[in-house]
KEKE-3310 file (N, C-alpha, C; in steps of 0.2 Angstrom, whole numbers, plus 5000, padded with zeros to 4 digits):
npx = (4779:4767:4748:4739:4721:4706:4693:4673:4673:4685:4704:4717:4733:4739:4747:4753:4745:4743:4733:4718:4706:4689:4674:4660:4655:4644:4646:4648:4658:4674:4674:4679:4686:4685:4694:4691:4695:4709:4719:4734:4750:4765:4781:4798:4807:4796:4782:4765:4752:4734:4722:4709:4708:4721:4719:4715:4718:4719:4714:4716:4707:4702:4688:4690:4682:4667:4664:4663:4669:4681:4670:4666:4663:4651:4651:4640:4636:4629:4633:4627:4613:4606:4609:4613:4619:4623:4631:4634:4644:4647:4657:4653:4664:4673:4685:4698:4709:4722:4726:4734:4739:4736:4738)
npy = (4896:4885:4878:4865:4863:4862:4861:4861:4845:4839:4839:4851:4856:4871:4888:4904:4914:4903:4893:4887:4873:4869:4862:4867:4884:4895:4907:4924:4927:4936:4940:4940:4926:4917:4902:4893:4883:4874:4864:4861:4868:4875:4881:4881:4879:4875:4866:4865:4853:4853:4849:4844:4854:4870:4881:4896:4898:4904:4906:4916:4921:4925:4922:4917:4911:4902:4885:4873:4856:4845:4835:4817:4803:4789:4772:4759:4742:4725:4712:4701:4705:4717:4727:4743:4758:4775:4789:4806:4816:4833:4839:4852:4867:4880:4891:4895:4908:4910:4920:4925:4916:4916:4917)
npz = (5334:5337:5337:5344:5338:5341:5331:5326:5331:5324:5324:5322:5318:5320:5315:5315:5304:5295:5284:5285:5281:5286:5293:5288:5297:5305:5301:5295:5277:5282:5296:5311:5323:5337:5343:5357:5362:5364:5365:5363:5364:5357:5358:5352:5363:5374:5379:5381:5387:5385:5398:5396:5388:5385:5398:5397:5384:5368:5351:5336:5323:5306:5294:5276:5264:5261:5254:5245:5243:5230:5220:5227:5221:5226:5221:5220:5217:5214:5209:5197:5201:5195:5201:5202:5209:5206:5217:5220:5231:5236:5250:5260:5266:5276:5275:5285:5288:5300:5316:5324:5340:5357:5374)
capx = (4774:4760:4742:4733:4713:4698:4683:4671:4673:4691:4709:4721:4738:4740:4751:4750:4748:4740:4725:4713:4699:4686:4670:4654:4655:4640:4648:4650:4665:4678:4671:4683:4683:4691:4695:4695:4697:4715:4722:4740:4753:4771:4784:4803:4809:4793:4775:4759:4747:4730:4720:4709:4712:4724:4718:4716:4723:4715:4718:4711:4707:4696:4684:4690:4677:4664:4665:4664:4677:4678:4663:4665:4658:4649:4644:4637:4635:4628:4633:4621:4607:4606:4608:4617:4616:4627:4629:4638:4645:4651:4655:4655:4670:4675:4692:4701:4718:4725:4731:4739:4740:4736:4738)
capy = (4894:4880:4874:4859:4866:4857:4862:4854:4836:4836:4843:4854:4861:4879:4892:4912:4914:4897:4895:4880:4870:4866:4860:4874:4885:4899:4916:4926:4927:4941:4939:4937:4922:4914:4899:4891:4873:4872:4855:4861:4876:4872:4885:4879:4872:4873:4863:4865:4850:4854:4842:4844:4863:4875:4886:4906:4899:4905:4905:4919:4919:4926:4918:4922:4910:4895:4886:4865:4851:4842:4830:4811:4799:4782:4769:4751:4738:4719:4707:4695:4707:4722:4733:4747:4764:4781:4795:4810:4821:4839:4840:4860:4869:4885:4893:4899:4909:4908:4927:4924:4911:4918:4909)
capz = (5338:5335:5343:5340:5340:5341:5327:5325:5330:5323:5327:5317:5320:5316:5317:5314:5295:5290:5281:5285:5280:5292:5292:5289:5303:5303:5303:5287:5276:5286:5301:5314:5325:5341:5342:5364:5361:5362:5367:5364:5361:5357:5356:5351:5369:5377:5375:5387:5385:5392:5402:5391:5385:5389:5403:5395:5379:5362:5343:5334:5316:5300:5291:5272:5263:5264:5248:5243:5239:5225:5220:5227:5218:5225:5216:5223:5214:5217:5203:5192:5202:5190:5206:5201:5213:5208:5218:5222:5236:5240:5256:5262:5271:5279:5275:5291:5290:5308:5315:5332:5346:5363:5382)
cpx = (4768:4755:4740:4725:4710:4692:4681:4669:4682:4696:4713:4725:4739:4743:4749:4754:4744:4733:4722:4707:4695:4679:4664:4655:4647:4641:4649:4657:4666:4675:4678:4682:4687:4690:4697:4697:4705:4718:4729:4743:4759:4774:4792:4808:4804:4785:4771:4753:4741:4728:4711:4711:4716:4721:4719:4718:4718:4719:4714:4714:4701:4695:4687:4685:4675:4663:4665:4670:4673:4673:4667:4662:4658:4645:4644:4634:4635:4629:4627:4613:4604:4602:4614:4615:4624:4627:4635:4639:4649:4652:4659:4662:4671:4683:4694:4708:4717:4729:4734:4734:4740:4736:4738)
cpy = (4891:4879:4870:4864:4861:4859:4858:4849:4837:4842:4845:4856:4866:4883:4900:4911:4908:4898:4886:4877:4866:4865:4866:4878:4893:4904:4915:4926:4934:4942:4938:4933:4919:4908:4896:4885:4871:4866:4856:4867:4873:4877:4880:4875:4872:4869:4863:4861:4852:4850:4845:4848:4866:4879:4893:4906:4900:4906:4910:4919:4923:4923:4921:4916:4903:4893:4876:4862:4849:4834:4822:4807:4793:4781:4762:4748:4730:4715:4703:4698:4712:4728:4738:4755:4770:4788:4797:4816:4824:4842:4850:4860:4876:4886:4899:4902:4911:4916:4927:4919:4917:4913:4915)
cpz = (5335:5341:5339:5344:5339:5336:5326:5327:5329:5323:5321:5321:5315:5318:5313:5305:5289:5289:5282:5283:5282:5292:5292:5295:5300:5303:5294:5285:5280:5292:5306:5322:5330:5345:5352:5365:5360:5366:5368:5362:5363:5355:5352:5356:5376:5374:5381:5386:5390:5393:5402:5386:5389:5391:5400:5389:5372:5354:5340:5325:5311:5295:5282:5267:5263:5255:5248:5240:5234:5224:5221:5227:5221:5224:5220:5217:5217:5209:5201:5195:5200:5194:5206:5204:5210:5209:5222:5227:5235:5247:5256:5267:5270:5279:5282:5289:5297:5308:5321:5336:5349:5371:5385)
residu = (UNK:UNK:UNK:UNK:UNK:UNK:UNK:UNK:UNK:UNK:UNK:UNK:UNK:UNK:UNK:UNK:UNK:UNK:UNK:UNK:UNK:UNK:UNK:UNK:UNK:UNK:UNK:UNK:UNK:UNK:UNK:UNK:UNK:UNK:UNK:UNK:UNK:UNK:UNK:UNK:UNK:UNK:UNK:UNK:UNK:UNK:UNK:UNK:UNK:UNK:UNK:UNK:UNK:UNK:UNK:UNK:UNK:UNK:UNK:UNK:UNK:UNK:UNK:UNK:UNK:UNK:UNK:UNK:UNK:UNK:UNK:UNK:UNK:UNK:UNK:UNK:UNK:UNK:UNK:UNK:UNK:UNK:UNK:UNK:UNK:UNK:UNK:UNK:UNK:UNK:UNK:UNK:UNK:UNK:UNK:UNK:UNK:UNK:UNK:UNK:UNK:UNK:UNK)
# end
């Protein structure tokens, strides 16, 4: 069994057992957390897309820690005008493992 979810802003497929990384959310680590933005739930020979979300349908999950990616660097530069800028990001994230699909 799989669902597509919605955090956030942006979509994940997750299934019982996986672990994911999602953008800050503001709960503590082990927390537990449920998920209503479900968009889709597939089994092996069936599939319920919702119109937007599945009606009744949830994803539940624990927070197990919030923690940063690794540093991307941009650098800008303008030739012959000794315009040189560099700088860098960590963007934050929240690790989810997935405990059961519900509908």
């Amino acid at each position: 069994m799989f669902a597509v979810v919605e955090v956030a802003g942006k979509q994940y497929k997750v299934s019982p057992k996986d672990r994911i990384a999602v953008p800050t959310l503001n709960e503590k680590a082990g927390t537990k957390i449920t998920l209503d933005r479900v968009l889709l739930i597939g089994d092996e020979d069936k599939v319920v897309v919702g119109n937007p979300v599945v009606a009744g349908a949830h994803v539940e999950g624990t927070i197990l820690e919030h923690g940063k990616r690794d540093k991307v660097i941009v650098f800008k530069k303008k030739r012959r005008k000794g315009y040189r800028v560099k700088r860098g990001h960590r963007q934050k994230f929240t690790q989810i493992e997935i405990l059961s699909i519900g509908k």
